[in-house]
C-alpha positions in Angstrom: 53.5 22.8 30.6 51.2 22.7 27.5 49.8 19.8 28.0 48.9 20.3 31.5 47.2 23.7 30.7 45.6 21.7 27.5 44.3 18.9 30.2 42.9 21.7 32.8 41.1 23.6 29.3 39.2 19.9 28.4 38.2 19.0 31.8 36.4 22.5 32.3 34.9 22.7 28.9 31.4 21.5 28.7 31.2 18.3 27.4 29.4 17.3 24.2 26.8 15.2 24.2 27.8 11.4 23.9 27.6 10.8 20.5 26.0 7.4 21.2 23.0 9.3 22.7 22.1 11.3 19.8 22.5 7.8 17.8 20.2 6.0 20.1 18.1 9.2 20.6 17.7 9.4 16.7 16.8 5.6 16.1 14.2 6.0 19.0 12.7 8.9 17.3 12.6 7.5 14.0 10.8 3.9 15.6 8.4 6.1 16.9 7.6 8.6 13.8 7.5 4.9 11.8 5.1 3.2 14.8 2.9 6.2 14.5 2.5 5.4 11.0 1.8 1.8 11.3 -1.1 2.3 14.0 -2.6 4.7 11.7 -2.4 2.1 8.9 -3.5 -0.4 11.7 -6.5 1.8 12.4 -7.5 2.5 8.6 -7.5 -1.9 8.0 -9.4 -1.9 10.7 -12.1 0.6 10.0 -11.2 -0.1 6.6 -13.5 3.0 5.0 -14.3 2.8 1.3 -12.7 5.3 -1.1 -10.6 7.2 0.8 -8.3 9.1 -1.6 -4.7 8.8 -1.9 -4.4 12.2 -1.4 -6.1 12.0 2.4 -3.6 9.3 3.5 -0.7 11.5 2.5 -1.7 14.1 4.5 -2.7 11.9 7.5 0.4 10.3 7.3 2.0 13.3 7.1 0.2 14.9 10.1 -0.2 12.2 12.6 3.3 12.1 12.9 3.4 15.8 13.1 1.0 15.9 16.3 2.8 12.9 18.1 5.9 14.7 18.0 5.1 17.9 18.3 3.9 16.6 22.0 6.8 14.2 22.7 8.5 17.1 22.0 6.8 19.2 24.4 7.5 16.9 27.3 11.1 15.7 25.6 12.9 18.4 24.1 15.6 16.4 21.7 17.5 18.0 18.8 17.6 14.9 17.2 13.8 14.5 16.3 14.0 17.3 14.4 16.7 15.3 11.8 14.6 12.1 11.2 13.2 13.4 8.3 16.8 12.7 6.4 15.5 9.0 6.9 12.4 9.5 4.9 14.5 11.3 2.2 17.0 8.2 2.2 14.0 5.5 2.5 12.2 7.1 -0.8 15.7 7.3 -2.8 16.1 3.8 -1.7 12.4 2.8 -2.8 13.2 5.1 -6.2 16.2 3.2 -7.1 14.4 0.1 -6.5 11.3 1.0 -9.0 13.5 2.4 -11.4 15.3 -1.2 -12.0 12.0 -2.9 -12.0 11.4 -3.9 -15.7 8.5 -2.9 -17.4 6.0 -4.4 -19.5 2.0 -5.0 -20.7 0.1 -4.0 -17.2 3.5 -2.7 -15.6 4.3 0.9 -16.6 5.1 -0.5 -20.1 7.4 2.1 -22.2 7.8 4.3 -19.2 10.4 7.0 -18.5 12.1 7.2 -15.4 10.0 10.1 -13.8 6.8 8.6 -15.3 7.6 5.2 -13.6 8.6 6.9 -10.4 5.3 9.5 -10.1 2.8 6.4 -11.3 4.4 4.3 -8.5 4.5 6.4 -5.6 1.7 8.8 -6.4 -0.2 7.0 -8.6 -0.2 10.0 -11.4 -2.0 9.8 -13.8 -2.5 6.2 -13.0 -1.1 3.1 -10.7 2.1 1.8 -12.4 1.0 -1.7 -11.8 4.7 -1.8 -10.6 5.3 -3.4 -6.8 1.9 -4.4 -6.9 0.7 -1.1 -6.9 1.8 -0.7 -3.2 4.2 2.6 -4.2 2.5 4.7 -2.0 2.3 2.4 1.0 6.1 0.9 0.5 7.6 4.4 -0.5 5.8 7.9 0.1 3.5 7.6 3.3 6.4 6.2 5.7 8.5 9.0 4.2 5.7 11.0 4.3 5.4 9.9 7.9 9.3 11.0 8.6 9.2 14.2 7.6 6.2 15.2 9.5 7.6 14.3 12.7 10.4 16.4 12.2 8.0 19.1 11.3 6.0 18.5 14.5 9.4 18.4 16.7 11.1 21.3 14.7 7.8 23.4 15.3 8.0 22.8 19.6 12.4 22.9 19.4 12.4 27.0 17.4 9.6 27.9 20.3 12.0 27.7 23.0 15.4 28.6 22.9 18.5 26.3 24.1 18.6 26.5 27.6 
């Protein structure tokens, strides 16, 4: 008798969504917060203007994203954009971990600490590390940069409007 009255309580409870959907839904948002990031890239090569801070590229890589999902978000409400920016926070520990085994020497960060070597190589303060190239803030902290702004931009659409 339990189990029959258990059976009848699952099939008229509202079923979650497929946990498979929020996976692929969460991947897709996360391509597209990254594909926004590489047309803006794309877009500076190709205009390629001289002396553009640092500084400026953080912030457009922070709020191109932001606009591109605050209107995919507008026509496709989805909880799950608003959680990619846990991929930008695992990408730039990833990247961290990486510098911080680098070794070091003349032109390379030489006699660094560890939060010299990771501020020189992803925000080039006070000056490039000369670690990765100098290609920190490209590698590391604009496509995190990137991830975190389209959360922002979908967060800012999904608190609007209440669940329906």
């Amino acid at each position: 008798m339990e189990i029959l009255l258990l059976h009848t309580e699952l099939k008229n409870a509202k079923a979650p969504p497929a946990l498979a959907q929020q996976a692929v839904s969460f991947f897709l948002h996360s391509l597209l917060a990254l594909a926004t990031w590489m047309a803006l890239m794309l877009l500076g090569y190709a205009v390629n203007p001289a002396g553009v801070p640092q500084w400026a590229i953080l912030l457009l890589s922070t709020a191109v994203p932001l606009a591109v999902a605050y209107i995919v978000a507008r026509i496709h409400r989805s909880q799950m954009a608003t959680a990619v920016w846990l991929v930008g926070i695992i990408w730039l520990m990833i990247v961290g971990l990486y510098i911080l085994d680098l070794p070091t020497g003349p032109s390379q960060c030489f006699q660094c600490g560890a939060a010299e070597k990771l501020s020189r190589s992803f925000f080039s303060l006070p000056s490039p590390s000369g670690l990765m190239d100098d290609d920190g803030p490209f590698i590391g902290t604009w496509p995190a940069a990137a991830l975190v702004g389209y959360s922002i931009g979908a967060w800012l659409v999904i608190r609007k409007r209440p669940s329906e």
